[in-house]
C-alpha positions in Angstrom: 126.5 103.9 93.2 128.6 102.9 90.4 126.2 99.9 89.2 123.8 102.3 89.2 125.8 105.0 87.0 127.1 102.5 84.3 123.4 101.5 84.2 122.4 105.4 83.2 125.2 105.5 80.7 123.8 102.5 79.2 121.0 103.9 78.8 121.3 107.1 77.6 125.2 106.6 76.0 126.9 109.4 77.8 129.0 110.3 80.9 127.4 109.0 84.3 125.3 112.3 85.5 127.0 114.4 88.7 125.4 113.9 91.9 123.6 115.9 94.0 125.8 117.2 96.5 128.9 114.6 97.6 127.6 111.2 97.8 128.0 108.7 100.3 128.7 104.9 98.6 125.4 102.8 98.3 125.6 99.5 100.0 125.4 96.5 98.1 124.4 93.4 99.0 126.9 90.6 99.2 126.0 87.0 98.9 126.1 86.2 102.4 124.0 88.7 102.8 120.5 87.0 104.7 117.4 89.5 104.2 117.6 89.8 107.9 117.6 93.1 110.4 120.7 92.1 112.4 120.1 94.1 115.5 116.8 94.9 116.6 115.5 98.8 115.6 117.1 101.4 117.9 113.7 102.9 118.6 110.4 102.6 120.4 106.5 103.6 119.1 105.1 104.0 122.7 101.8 105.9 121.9 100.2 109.1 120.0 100.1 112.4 120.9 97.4 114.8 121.3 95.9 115.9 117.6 96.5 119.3 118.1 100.3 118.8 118.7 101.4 118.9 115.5 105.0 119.6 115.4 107.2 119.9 112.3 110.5 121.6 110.9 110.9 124.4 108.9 108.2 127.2 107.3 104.5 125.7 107.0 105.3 125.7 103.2 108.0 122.9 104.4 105.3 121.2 106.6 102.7 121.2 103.8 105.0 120.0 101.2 106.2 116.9 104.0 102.7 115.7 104.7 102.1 115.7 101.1 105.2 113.6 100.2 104.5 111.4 103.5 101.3 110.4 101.8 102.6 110.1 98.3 105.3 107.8 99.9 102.4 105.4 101.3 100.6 105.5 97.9 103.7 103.6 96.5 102.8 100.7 98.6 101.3 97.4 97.4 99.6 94.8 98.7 102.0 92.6 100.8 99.9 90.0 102.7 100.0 86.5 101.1 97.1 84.7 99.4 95.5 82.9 102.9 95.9 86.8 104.3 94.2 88.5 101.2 91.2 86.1 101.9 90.8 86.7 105.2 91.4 90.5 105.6 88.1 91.5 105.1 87.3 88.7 108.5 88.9 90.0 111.6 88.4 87.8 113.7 89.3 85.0 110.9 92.5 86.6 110.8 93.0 86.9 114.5 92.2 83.2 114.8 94.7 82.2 112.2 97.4 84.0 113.4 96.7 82.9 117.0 97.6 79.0 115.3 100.3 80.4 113.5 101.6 83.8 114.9 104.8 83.6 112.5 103.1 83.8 109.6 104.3 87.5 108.3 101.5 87.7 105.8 98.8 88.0 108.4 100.5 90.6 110.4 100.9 92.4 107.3 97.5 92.0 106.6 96.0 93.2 110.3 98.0 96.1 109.8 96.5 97.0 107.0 92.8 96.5 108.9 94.1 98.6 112.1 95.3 101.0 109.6 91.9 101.1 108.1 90.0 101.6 111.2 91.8 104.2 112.3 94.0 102.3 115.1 97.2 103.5 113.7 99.5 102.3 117.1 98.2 98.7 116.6 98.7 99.2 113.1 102.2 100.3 113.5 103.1 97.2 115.7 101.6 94.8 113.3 103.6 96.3 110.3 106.9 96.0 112.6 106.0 92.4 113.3 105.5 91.2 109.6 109.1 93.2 109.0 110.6 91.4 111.4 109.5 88.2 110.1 110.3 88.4 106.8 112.2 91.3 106.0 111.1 91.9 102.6 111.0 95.1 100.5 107.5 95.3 100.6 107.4 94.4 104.7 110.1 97.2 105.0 108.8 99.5 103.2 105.4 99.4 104.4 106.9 99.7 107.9 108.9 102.3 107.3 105.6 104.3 105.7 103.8 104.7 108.1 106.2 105.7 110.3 106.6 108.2 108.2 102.8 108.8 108.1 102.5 109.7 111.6 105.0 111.8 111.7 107.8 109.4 113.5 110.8 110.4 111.2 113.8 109.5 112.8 112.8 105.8 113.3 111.1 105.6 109.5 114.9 106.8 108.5 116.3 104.4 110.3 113.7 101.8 108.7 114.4 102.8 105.0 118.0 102.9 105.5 118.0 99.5 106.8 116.0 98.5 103.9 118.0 100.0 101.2 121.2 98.1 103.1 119.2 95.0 101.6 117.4 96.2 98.9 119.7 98.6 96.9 117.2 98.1 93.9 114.3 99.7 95.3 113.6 102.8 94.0 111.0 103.6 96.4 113.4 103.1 99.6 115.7 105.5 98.8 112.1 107.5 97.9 111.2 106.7 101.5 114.4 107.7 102.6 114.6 110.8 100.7 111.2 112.5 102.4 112.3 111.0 105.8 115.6 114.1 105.0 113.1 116.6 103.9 111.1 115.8 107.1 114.0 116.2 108.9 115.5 119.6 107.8 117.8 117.6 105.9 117.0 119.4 102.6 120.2 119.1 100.3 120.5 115.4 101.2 116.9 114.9 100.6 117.6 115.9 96.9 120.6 113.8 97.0 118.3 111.0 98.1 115.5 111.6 95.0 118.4 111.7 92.6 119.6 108.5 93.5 116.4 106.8 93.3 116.2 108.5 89.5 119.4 106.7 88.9 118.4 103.3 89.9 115.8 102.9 87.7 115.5 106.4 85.5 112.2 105.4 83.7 110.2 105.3 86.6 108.5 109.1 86.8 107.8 108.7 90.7 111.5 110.2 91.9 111.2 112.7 89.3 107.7 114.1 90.4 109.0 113.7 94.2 112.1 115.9 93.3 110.2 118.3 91.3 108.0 119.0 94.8 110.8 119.5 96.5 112.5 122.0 94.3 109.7 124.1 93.9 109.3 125.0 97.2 112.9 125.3 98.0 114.9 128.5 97.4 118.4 127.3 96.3 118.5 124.4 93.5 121.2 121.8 94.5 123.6 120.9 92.0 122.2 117.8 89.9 119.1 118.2 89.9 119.1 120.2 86.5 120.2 117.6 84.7 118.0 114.6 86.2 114.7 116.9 85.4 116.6 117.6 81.8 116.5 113.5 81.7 113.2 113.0 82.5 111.5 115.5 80.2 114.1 114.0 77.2 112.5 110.1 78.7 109.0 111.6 78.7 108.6 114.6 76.6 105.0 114.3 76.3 104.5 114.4 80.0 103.4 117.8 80.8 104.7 117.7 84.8 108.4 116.5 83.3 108.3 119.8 81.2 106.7 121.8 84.1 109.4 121.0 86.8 112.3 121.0 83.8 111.4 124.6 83.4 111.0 125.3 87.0 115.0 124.1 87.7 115.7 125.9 84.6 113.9 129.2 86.2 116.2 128.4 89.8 119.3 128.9 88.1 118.8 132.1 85.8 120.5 134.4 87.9 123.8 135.3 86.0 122.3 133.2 83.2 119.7 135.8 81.3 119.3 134.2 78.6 118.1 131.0 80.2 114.4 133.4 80.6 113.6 132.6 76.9 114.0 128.6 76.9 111.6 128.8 80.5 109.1 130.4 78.3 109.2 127.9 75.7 109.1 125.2 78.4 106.2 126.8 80.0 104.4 127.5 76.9 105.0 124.0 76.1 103.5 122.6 79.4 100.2 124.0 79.0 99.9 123.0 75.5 100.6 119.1 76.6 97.9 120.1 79.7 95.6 123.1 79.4 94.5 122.4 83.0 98.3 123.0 84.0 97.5 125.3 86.7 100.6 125.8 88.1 102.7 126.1 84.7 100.0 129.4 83.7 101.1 130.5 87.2 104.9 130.2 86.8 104.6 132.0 83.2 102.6 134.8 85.0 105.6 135.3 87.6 108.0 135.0 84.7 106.1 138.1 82.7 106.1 139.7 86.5 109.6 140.1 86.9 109.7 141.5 83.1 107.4 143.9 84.1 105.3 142.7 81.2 101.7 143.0 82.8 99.4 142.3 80.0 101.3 138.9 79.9 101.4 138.2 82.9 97.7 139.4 84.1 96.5 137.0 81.1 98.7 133.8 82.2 97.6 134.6 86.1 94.3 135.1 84.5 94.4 131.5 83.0 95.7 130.4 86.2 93.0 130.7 88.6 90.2 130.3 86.1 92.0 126.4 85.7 91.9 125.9 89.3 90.1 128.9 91.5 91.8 127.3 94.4 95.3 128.2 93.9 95.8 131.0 96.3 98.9 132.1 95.0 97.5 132.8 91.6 95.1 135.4 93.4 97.4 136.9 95.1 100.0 137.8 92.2 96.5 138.3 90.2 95.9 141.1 92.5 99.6 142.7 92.6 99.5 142.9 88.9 96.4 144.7 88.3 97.6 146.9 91.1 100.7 147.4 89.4 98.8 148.5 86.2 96.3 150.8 88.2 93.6 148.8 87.8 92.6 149.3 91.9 89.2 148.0 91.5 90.1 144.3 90.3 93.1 143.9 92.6 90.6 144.3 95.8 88.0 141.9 94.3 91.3 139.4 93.8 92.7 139.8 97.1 89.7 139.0 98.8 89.3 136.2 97.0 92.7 135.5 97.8 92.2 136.2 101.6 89.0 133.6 101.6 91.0 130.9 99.2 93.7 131.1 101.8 91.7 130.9 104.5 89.7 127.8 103.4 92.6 126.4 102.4 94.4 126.7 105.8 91.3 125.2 107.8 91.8 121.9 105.3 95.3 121.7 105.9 94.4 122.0 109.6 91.5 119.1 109.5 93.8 116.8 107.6 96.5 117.5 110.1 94.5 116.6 112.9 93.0 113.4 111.4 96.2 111.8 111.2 97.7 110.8 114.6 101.3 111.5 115.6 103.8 108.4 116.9 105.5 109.7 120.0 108.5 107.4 120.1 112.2 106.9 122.3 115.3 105.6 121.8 116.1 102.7 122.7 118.6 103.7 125.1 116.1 106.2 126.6 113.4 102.9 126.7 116.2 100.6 128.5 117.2 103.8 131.1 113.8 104.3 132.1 113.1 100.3 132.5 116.0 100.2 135.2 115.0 103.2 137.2 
């Protein structure tokens, strides 16, 4: 933790930024340290479960907002099969031959995986990513690994993956990432933010903690303490990015009770976002709530109004569309936007449901409970 503090005072010239809540020390690598596992994983992927068994913690809001970081967190992934792998991947059964010469070869387990993935067997897939990682434990090898663990929904044993991996790979930015939305998936909300902020920290011009943080604040009721100042840093890094604005004014917005006059600068931040992006959708929506709780409906029925036209999807916009023109009388236009609400939500629900069922779920053990069960 305290390389990576010195190396954000460096950059920006000032006092280290406060964590998130009380952090625990980052381990750093020593130079004896091998890139090897040590002890094999404490877990076991024995199968999927039915599609519609889709379990989860927290509100569906919570659920939503995991899935979507669970697939973000695989988009960080690159290619990790070697040269002789890349050429054969689109040959299966070149690929099975070589690795039947040379079943060591990390590459080409890497490099099935990525097939099985493909093709939809996500078990084989899973087993093939575990066998690259435990060949060569790289960053990319673990991190892969521990992403589609998280994919499927097994999140204890992709926490345990990142964790290891961050043991050896204090560096990686998307590790701690990993290990972050493995918290989030977990209930663990507060040390989820911890998590994102530390990934900000170890390399603070890379926008992809920022954007992950930003997700998590917004649907979360509380704001932990440092993440102000880490969405203050990445508007100041990029303050032509319309999102760094956005989610700056959103923390901003968390924190205004007691501070009133903290209202004005989210308008300017706001005001500001769409400007950068006029297809902002969200940032007209968060001015329309913020002219709502002024009781300022013309405002606010003209920003919801902007809202929805960007993006008639948004639910939410209807559906505060519709309260507002109730609230000014206007009966007629708040029925026609609830429906429309209603149907939005609707549609949007049956996606959610489809992509849910599309993606298999990893029913996995302990190891404990895998070597019990083996002696009975």
């Amino acid at each position: 933790m305290a390389g990576m503090m010195s190396f954000s005072h460096a950059v920006f010239g000032q006092a280290a930024l406060p964590p998130c809540v009380v952090a625990q020390p980052v381990a750093k690598a020593t130079p004896s340290d091998a890139p090897q596992f040590y002890d094999e994983p404490q877990f076991t992927v024995a199968g999927v479960k039915d599609p519609s068994e889709t379990g989860g913690h927290g509100s569906d809001t919570v659920r939503r907002t995991t899935e979507t970081l669970a697939k973000e967190t695989v988009g960080l992934s690159t290619n990790g099969a070697n040269d002789s792998a890349k050429a054969e991947a689109n040959d299966e059964a070149a690929l099975r031959a070589s690795l039947e010469r040379e079943p060591a070869d990390a590459g080409r387990h890497h490099a099935l995986a990525e097939l099985e993935e493909e093709k939809g067997n996500s078990l084989a897939a899973v087993k093939e990513y575990q066998r690259a990682a435990e060949l060569s434990p790289s960053e990319t090898n673990l991190f892969d690994w521990g992403a589609e663990l998280l994919l499927h929904r097994a999140y204890e044993p992709a926490s345990e993956v990142f964790a290891k991996g961050r043991r050896l790979f204090p560096g990686s930015v998307r590790l701690v990432m990993g290990l972050g939305v493995a918290a989030y998936a977990l209930g663990s909300y507060d040390l989820a933010a911890q998590r994102l902020c530390e990934a900000s920290d170890v390399n603070p011009s890379d926008e992809d903690p920022y954007l992950f943080l930003g997700k998590l604040q917004a649907v979360g009721s509380g704001l932990v303490p440092g993440v102000v100042v880490r969405l203050e840093r990445f508007e100041r890094l990029q303050p032509e990015n319309a999102w760094a604005t956005y989610y700056h004014a959103l923390a901003v917005w968390k924190r205004r009770e007691g501070h009133p006059e903290t209202v004005a600068q989210v308008e300017r931040l706001l005001e500001r976002a769409v400007g950068q992006d006029p297809k902002l959708a969200i940032a007209y929506l968060q001015l329309g709530i913020l002219y709502a709780e002024q009781k300022d409906w013309p405002k606010a029925i003209g920003a919801l109004q902007s809202s929805v036209k960007v993006d008639p999807e948004l639910e939410e916009g209807h559906f505060r569309l519709a309260t507002a023109y109730r609230m000014r009388g206007e009966t007629g236009k708040a029925q026609v936007e609830l429906e429309i609400y209603q149907r939005t939500a609707k549609k949007n629900n049956n996606q959610v449901e489809h992509d849910r069922r599309e993606i298999t779920q990893f029913v996995y053990s302990s190891r404990a409970q895998a070597d019990e069960k083996n002696t009975k």
